[in-house]
N, C-alpha and C positions, 0 to 999 in steps of 0.2 A: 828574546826581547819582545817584549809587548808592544802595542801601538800606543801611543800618547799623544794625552788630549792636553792643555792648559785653556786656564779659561778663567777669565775674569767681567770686565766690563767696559765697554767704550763710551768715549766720549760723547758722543749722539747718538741717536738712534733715528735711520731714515726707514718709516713706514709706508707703503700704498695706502693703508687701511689699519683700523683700530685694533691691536691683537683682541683675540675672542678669546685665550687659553693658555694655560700654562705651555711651557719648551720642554719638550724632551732633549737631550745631545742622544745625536745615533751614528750609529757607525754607517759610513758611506760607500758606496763602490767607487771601482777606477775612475770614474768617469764625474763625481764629485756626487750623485743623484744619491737622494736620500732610500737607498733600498735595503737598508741592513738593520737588525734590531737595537730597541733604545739600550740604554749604557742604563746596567741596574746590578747593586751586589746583589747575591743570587743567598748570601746568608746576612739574615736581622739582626746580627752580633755582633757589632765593627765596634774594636778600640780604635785608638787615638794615642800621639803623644806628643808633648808642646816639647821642642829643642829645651836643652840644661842651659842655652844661655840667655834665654829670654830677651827682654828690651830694656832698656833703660829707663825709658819711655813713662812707664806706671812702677810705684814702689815694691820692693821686696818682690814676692812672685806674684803679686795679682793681678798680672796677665791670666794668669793661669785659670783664677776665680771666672774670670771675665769668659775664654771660652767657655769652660765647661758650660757655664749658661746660655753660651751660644747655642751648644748642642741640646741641650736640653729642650730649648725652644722646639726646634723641630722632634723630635723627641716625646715630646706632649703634643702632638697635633690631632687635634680633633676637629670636625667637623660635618654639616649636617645634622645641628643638634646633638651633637653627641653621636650619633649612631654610626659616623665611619671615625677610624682610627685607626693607624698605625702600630704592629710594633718592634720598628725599628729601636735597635738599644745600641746607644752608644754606651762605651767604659774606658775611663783613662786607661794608661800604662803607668804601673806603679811607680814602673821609675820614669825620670826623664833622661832622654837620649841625648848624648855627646855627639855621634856619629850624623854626619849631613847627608843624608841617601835623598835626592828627588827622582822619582820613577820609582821602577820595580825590577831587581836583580834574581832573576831567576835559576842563576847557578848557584845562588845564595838565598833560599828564602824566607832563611831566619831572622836575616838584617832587615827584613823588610817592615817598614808599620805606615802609618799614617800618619804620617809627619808635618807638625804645624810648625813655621820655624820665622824668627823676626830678621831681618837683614838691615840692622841699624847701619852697616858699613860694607862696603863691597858688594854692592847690589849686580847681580851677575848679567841680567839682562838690559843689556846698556843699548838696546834700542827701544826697549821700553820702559824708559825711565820714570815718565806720570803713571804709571800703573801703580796700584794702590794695592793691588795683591794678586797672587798667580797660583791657580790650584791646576796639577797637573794629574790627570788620571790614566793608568794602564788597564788596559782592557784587552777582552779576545776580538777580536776582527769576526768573529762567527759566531756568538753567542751574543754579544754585547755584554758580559760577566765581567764586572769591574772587579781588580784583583789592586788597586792600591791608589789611593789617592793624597796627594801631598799639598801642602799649602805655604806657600812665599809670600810673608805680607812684606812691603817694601818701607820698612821701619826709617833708610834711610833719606828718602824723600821727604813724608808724610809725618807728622808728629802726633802718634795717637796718642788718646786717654782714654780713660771710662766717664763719658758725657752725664751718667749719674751724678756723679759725685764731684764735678766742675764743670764750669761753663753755663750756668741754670738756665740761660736764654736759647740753648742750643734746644731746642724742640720737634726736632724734624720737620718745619715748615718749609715749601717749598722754596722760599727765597733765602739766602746764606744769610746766617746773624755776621754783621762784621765785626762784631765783640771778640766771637769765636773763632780760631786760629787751629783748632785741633778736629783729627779726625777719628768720630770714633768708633775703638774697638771692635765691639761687638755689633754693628751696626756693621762693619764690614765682615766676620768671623761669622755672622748668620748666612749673611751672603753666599759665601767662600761653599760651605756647606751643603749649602744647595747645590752648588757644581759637584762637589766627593759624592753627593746622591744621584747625582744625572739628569739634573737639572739645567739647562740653558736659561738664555737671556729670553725675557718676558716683555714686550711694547706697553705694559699696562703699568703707567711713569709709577702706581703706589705701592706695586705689587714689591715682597723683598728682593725676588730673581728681575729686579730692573737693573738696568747695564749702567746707569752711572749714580754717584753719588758726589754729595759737595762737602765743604767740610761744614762739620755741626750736625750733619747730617742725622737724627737717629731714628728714621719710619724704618727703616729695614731690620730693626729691632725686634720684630714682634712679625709675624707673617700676614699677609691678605690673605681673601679668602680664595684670589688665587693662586697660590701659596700650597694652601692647605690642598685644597682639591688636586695638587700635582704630586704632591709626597702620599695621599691619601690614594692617587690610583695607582702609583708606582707600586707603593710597599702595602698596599690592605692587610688589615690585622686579621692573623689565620689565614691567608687566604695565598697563592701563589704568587708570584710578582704581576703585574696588569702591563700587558705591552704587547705591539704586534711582531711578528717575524721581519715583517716587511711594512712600510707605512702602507695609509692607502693609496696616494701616487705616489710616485718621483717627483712630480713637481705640481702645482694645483692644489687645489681646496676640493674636497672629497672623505666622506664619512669609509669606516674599514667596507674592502668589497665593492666601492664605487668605481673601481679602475682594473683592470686586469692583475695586477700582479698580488692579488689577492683575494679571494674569496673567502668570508666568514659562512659560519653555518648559521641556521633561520636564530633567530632571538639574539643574539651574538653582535655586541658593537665594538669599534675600535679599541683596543687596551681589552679582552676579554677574549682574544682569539688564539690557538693552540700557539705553546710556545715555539723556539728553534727547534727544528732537527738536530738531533745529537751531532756531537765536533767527528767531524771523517776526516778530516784534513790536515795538515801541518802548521798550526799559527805562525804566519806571517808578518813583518812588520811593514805598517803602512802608513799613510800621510794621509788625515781625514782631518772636517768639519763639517758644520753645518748643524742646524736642528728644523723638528717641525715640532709643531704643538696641538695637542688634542687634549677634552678633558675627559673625566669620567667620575670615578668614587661609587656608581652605584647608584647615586640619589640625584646628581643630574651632569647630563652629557654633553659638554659643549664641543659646538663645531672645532673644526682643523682651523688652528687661528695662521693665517698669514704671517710669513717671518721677513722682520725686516733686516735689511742689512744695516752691517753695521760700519762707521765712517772707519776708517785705518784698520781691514781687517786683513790682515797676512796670515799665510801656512808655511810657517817652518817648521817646527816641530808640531804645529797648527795649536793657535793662540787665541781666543776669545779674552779680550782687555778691559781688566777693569782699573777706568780712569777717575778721575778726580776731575772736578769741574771748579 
């Protein structure tokens, strides 16, 4: 069994200081300290599949329509003028899945996919019931190699639509239209996505990896630009995944190499240093959270942004919440 991560969005977010940077999620030692590599697939070729029971919610299948454009968004990301780019490829599964697998069954791992799935009834996590949706990823404890990631939007709290096509007043401004009563879709499905990539929660309230949303809500539709520059140094097009073995502290604000437990070679910054050492050991399952955030892309490098905590953060199977406001 793999370790597992859930992650969504909370309610508030208490900061020190302005975040500078996109979140990594990284795997953590015993001791909770950020020393282990960021959570990255290690191949550019991830399907996807929506549950065969869809929601009620939106007509016929166009739940369905609604992802796929989620994923597309990030999918197309460009930035720095054009000149960095990803290329991660998402592709449905031709079919849709009956079967409800959240995690990753590794006596089995042909049942396994990336499972999007609506829970208009019997919402399972009944201490986190204003959660708006729950993306859970399996990973190695020693590589950071994400091996499956699922997504529970909580259809039966929330009443989504696709904010396109109703609600016209719903325009992503920061204050709730109170016309609007629905939450939508893809505005939360972009979201979601950024955690199946390894992406945490973001201080920067415009960016899409911010930790809450209201309803009407639709800026998280379409990425910031620091957004882009988080998928673009993760996944570089052609290029190796961009991440350290090790942050550069355990805890502090420090460029790669400013702390002991890691030294880059000369020219060499943070997200551009050798990767893990090959797996020696036995994967074990563990109980982690946490992120740190660095940027990079190649065309400009921002500082280690400070992570703030987040209000009602608990580790049970260890849960990042994404709330409704």
């Amino acid at each position: 069994m793999w370790p597992i991560r859930a992650s969504g969005a909370a309610l508030v977010v208490l900061s020190s200081a302005p975040a500078q940077a996109f979140v990594c999620s990284r795997v953590q030692d015993a001791e909770f300290r950020e020393t282990g590599p960021s959570l990255s697939w290690f191949s550019r070729n991830l399907t996807y599949a929506v549950h065969a029971s869809g929601t009620s919610h939106l007509p016929a299948d166009s739940e369905l329509s609604v992802i796929n454009q989620a994923f597309d968004v990030w999918e197309d990301a460009l930035s720095c003028g054009g000149a960095c780019r990803t290329d991660v490829a998402f592709n449905p599964l031709p079919a849709r899945p009956t079967h409800d697998l959240i995690g990753f069954n590794f006596l089995a791992p042909e049942d396994n996919e990336n499972l999007l799935i609506f829970r208009d009834s019997d919402w399972p996590h009944t201490n986190l019931i204003n959660v708006i949706a729950l993306t859970t990823t399996s990973y190695s404890p020693q590589s950071g190699e994400i091996f499956d990631a699922d997504v529970e939007f909580n259809s039966q709290q929330f009443q989504f639509a696709d904010l396109q096509s109703c609600c016209p007043d719903c325009d992503g401004n920061t204050q709730t239209d109170a016309a609007c009563q629905f939450t939508d879709l893809m505005n939360t499905a972009v979201h979601e996505i950024g955690h199946m990539l390894g992406l945490g929660h973001t201080n920067i309230p415009q960016a899409t990896m911010a930790a809450s949303a209201q309803e009407g809500e639709t800026l998280k539709r379409d990425l910031d630009p620091d957004d882009l520059v988080g998928v673009l140094f993760k996944y570089p097009d052609a290029e190796p995944n961009d991440y350290c073995d090790k942050p550069a502290c355990a805890t502090g604000v420090g460029q790669c190499g400013a702390c002991n437990l890691l030294a880059c070679q000369s020219g060499e910054s943070c997200g551009f240093c050798p990767p893990p050492d090959p797996l020696t050991a036995t994967l074990t399952v563990t109980t982690l959270d946490s992120d740190d955030g660095m940027g990079g892309c190649g065309c400009a490098h921002a500082p280690e942004g400070l992570w703030g905590s987040l209000l009602g953060l608990v580790a049970l199977r260890v849960r990042r919440r994404y709330f409704g406001r």
